[in-house]
C-alpha positions in Angstrom: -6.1 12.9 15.2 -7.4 16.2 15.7 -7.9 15.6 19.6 -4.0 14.4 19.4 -2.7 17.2 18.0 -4.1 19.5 19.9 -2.9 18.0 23.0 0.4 17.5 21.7 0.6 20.8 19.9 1.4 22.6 23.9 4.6 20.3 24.2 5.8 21.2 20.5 4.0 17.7 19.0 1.5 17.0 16.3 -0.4 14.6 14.8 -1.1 13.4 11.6 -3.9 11.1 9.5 -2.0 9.8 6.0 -4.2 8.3 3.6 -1.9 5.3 1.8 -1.9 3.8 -1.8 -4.3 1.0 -1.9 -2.4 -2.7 -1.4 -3.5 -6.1 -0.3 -4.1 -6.5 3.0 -6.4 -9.5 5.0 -9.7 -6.9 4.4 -9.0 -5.6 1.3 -8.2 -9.2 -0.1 -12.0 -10.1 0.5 -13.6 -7.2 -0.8 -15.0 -7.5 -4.4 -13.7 -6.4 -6.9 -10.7 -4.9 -5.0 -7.7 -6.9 -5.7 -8.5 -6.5 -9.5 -8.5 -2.8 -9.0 -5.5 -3.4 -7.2 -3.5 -5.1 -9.6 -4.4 -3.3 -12.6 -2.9 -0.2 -10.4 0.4 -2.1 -9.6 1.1 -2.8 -13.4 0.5 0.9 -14.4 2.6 1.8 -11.8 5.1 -0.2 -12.3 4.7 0.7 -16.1 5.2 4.3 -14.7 8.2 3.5 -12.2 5.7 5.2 -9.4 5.0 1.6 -7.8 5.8 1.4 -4.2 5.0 -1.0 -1.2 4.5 0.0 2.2 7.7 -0.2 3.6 8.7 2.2 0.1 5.6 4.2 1.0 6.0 4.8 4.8 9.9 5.7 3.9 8.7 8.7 1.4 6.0 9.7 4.2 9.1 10.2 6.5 11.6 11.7 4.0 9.0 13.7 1.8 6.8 14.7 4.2 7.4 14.9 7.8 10.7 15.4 8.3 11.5 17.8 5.2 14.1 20.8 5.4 11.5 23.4 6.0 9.9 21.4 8.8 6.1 21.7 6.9 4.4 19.4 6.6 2.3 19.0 3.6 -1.6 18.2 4.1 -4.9 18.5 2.1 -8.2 20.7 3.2 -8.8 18.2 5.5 -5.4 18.2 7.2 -4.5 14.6 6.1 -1.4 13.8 4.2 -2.1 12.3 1.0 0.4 9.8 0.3 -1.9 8.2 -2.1 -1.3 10.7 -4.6 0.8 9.0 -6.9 -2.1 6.4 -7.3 -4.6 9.1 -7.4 -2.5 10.8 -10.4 -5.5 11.6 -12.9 -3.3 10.0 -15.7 -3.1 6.3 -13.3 -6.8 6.8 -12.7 -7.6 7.2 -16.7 -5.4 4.1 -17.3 -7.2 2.4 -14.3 -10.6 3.5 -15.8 -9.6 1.7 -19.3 -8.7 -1.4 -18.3 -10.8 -2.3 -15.2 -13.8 -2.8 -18.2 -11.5 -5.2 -20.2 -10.8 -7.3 -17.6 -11.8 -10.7 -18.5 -11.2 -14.1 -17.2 -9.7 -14.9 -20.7 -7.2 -11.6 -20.6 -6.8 -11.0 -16.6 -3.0 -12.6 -16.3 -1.9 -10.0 -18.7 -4.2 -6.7 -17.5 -3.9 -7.4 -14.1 -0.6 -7.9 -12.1 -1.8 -11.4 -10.6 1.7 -12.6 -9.6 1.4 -9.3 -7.1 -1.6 -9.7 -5.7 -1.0 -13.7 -5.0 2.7 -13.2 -3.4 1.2 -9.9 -1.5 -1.6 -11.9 -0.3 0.4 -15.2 0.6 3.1 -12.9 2.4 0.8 -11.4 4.4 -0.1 -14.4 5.7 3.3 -15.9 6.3 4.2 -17.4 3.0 6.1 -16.7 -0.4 9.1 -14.8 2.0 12.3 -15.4 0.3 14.8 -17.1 2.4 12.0 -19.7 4.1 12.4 -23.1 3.9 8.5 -24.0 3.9 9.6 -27.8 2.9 11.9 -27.4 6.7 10.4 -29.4 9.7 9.5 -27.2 12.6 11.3 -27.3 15.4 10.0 -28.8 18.6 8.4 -26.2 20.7 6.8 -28.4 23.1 9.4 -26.6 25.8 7.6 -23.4 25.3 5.4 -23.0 28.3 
């Protein structure tokens, strides 16, 4: 990014690294240990009201951050926007550190937000969409060249 903005910054440009709340995606799905971190994050923050999913997340990064008023745009030492900051939130990570321990398969539907993680996971993928018939035949595509 550095490289970018430097060549943008002679025609009035920039460019930017953000570094995003963690969410379920194909690689972070099949990483140990990471979905459970990520659902115990998405019930604190939802317990918090700071929950947010990418499209929420990339519409704050716009608003909040690059296209503010005073036309600054806000980045750490290392010149990244941190749009993780609400999960990083010392308070989030204390809760976070608590809970991970306790999480047992006996206790994890109700310290970990499973029902997030399997629609997040199954959307990404192309199913639990509101709106799909999945029980629908498909339509004949055989036309398609």
């Amino acid at each position: 990014a550095k490289k970018i903005d430097a060549a943008l910054k002679a025609n009035g440009g920039a460019a930017y690294v953000s570094v995003n709340k963690a969410l379920i995606t194909r690689s972070s799905s099949v990483i140990p240990i990471i979905c459970q971190y990520i659902g115990v994050l998405f019930k604190i923050m939802k317990a918090k009201g700071t929950h947010e999913g990418c499209i929420e997340q990339m519409e704050r990064l716009f608003a909040e951050r690059l296209y503010t008023a005073d036309k600054k745009v806000s980045v750490d030492a290392d010149g990244r926007i941190r749009m993780d900051d609400w999960e990083m939130d010392p308070a989030v990570q204390a809760e976070v550190d608590k809970i991970m321990p306790q999480v047992t398969e006996a206790n994890v539907n109700e310290l970990v937000d499973m029902d997030a993680i399997r629609h997040d996971f199954l959307a990404i993928n192309g199913f639990d969409i509101a709106g799909i018939d999945y029980e629908k035949d498909v339509a004949d595509m055989s036309a398609i060249d």
